[in-house]
N, C-alpha and C positions, 0 to 999 in steps of 0.2 A: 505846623502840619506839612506835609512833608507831599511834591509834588506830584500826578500820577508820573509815573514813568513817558508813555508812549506820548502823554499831552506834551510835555518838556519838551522830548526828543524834536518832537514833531515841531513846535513853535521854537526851535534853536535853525533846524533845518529851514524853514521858510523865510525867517531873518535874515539867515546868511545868505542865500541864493537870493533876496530880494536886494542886498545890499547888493551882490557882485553884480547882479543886473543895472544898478542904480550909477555903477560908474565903470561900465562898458565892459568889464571882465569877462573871460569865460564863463561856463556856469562850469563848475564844480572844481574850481582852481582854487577855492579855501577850503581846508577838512578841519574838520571839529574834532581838536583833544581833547578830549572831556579829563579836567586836573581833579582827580578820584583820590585823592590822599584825606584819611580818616575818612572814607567813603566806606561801608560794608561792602563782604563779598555780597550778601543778599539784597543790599540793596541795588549794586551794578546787576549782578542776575536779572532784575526785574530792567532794566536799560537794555541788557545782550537780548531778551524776549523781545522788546520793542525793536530793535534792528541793528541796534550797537555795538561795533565792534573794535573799536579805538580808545584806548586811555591811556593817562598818564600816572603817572604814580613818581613823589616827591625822595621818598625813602626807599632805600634798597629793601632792609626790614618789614618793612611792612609789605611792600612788592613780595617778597621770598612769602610769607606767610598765604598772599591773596592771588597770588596768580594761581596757585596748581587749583583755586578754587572754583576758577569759573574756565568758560571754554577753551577749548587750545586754538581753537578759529581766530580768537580776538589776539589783536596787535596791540603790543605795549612801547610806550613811548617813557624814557625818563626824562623828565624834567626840571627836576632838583639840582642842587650842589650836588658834586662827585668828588668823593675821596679817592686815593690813589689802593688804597685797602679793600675800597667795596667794587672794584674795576671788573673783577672776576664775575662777582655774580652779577654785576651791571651786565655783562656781554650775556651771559648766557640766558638771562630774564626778556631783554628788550629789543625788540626790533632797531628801533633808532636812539642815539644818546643825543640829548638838545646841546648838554650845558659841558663841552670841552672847552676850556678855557688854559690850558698850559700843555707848552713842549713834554713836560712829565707824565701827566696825565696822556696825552696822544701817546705816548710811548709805549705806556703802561697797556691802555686799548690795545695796541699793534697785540704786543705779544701776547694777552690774555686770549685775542682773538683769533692769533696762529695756533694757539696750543689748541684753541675749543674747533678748528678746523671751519671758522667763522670769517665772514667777509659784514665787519659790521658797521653800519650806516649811525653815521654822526651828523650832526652842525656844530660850527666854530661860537661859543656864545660872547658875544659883545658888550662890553657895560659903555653904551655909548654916551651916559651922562656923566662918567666919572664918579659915582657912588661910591663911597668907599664901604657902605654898608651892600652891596650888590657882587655878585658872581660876575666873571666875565673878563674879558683879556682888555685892554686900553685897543681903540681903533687901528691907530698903529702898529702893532701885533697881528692883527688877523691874517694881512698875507701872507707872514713867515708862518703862522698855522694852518693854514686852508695848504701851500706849497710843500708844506714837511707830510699834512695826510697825506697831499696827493700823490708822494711818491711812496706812500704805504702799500702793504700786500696787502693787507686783511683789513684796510679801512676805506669805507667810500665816505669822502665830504659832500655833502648835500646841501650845506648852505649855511647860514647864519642864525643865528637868533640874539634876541634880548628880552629884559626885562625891562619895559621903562618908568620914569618918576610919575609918581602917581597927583594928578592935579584933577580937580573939580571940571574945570574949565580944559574941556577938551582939546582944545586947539594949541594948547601949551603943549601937550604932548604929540603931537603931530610932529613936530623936529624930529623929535630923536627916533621916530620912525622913517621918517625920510631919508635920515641921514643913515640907518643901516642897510634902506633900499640903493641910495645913492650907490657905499661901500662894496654891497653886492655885486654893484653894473659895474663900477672901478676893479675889484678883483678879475671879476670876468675876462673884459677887456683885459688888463695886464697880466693875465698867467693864461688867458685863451681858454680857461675850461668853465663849464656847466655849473654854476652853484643855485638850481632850480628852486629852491626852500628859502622862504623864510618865515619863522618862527617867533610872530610877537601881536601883541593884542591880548587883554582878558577879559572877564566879564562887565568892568569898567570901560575900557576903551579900544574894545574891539571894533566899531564899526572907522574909527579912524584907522586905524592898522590896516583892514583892508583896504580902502582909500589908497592907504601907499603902499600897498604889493604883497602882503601877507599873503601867506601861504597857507598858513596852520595858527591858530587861535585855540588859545589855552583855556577854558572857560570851566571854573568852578561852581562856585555857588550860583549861579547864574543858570545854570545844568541843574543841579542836586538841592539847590535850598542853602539855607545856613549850616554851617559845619555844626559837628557836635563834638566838642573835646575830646 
């Protein structure tokens, strides 16, 4: 059975502000992606009535199909693997891209973004546990990526993100949040400029995520229900 909308919405939103309260944050310093992939346009519709206006979407495909569906108000965020293929229609669909993980890819952005007459907002994504089944550049990497956006014309870096290993036992994953807040405050310091985002936590292990600095929590079925193939 499948959630009301505005009930969800609403018990996502008092979670979150209750946790940033709970360890001394701003209030309104985490925004909820809601990760909408195999989500209906009619069913997001019923979430954008409730007061939603932030999603994610995994697939470029499916994005191109469901965006012209619902309102032009709502901001779309990708947070999928990126192809160097689907770069095009990545810029032109999405507000922010999470998951730049190569010099190639950043390149590709640049000029997709100069031709579309676009200044388009990224994060660098991180695979900070070494997963070789995961997206994401090795730790090492990030500052030669975060230093080549930021001398881009048509790209702003906003920050970081990851994906992390998923454990029962919450506190196991607590590290490899830390350690891309750590990364964060080390880039900052050493190139001097703003990387204000970071992008990690899901419906599993959001409330650690915030704990260590999250910005943006990606929350799927945890939003919507169980997915339906």
């Amino acid at each position: 059975m499948l959630m009301d909308a505005s009930q969800s919405l609403q018990f996502w939103q008092e979670q979150i502000a209750a946790a940033v309260r709970s360890c001394g944050r701003q209030a309104g310093s985490v925004r909820l992606i809601p990760a909408s992939k195999t989500i209906s346009p009619e069913r997001l519709q019923e979430f954008v009535q409730a007061g939603l206006r932030v999603f994610g979407e995994n697939r470029i495909q499916e994005a191109k199909a469901k965006i012209p569906l619902l309102p032009g108000s709502c901001e779309w965020h990708f947070i999928g693997g990126l192809q160097s293929n689907k770069v095009r229609d990545a810029v032109a669909l999405f507000e922010y891209i999470h998951s730049v993980d190569s010099a190639g890819l950043l390149e590709e952005i640049e000029k997709r973004a100069s031709a579309q007459g676009k200044n388009q907002k990224i994060l660098i994504e991180v695979n900070v546990a070494g997963e070789s089944n995961k997206h994401g550049c090795p730790p090492e990497q990030a500052a030669g990526l975060v230093r080549m956006g930021n001398g881009m014309s048509h790209v702003t870096v906003c920050g970081l993100m990851t994906v992390a290993p998923f454990f029962e036992d919450l506190e196991q994953v607590r590290p490899f949040f830390r350690k891309l807040a750590v990364l964060r405050d080390t880039l900052e310091g050493g190139l001097g400029i703003q990387l204000p985002e970071l992008s990690m936590g899901m419906t599993h292990d959001w409330k650690v995520a915030v704990e260590e600095g999250s910005t943006m929590i990606r929350v799927g079925t945890g939003l919507f229900g169980m997915r339906t193939p």
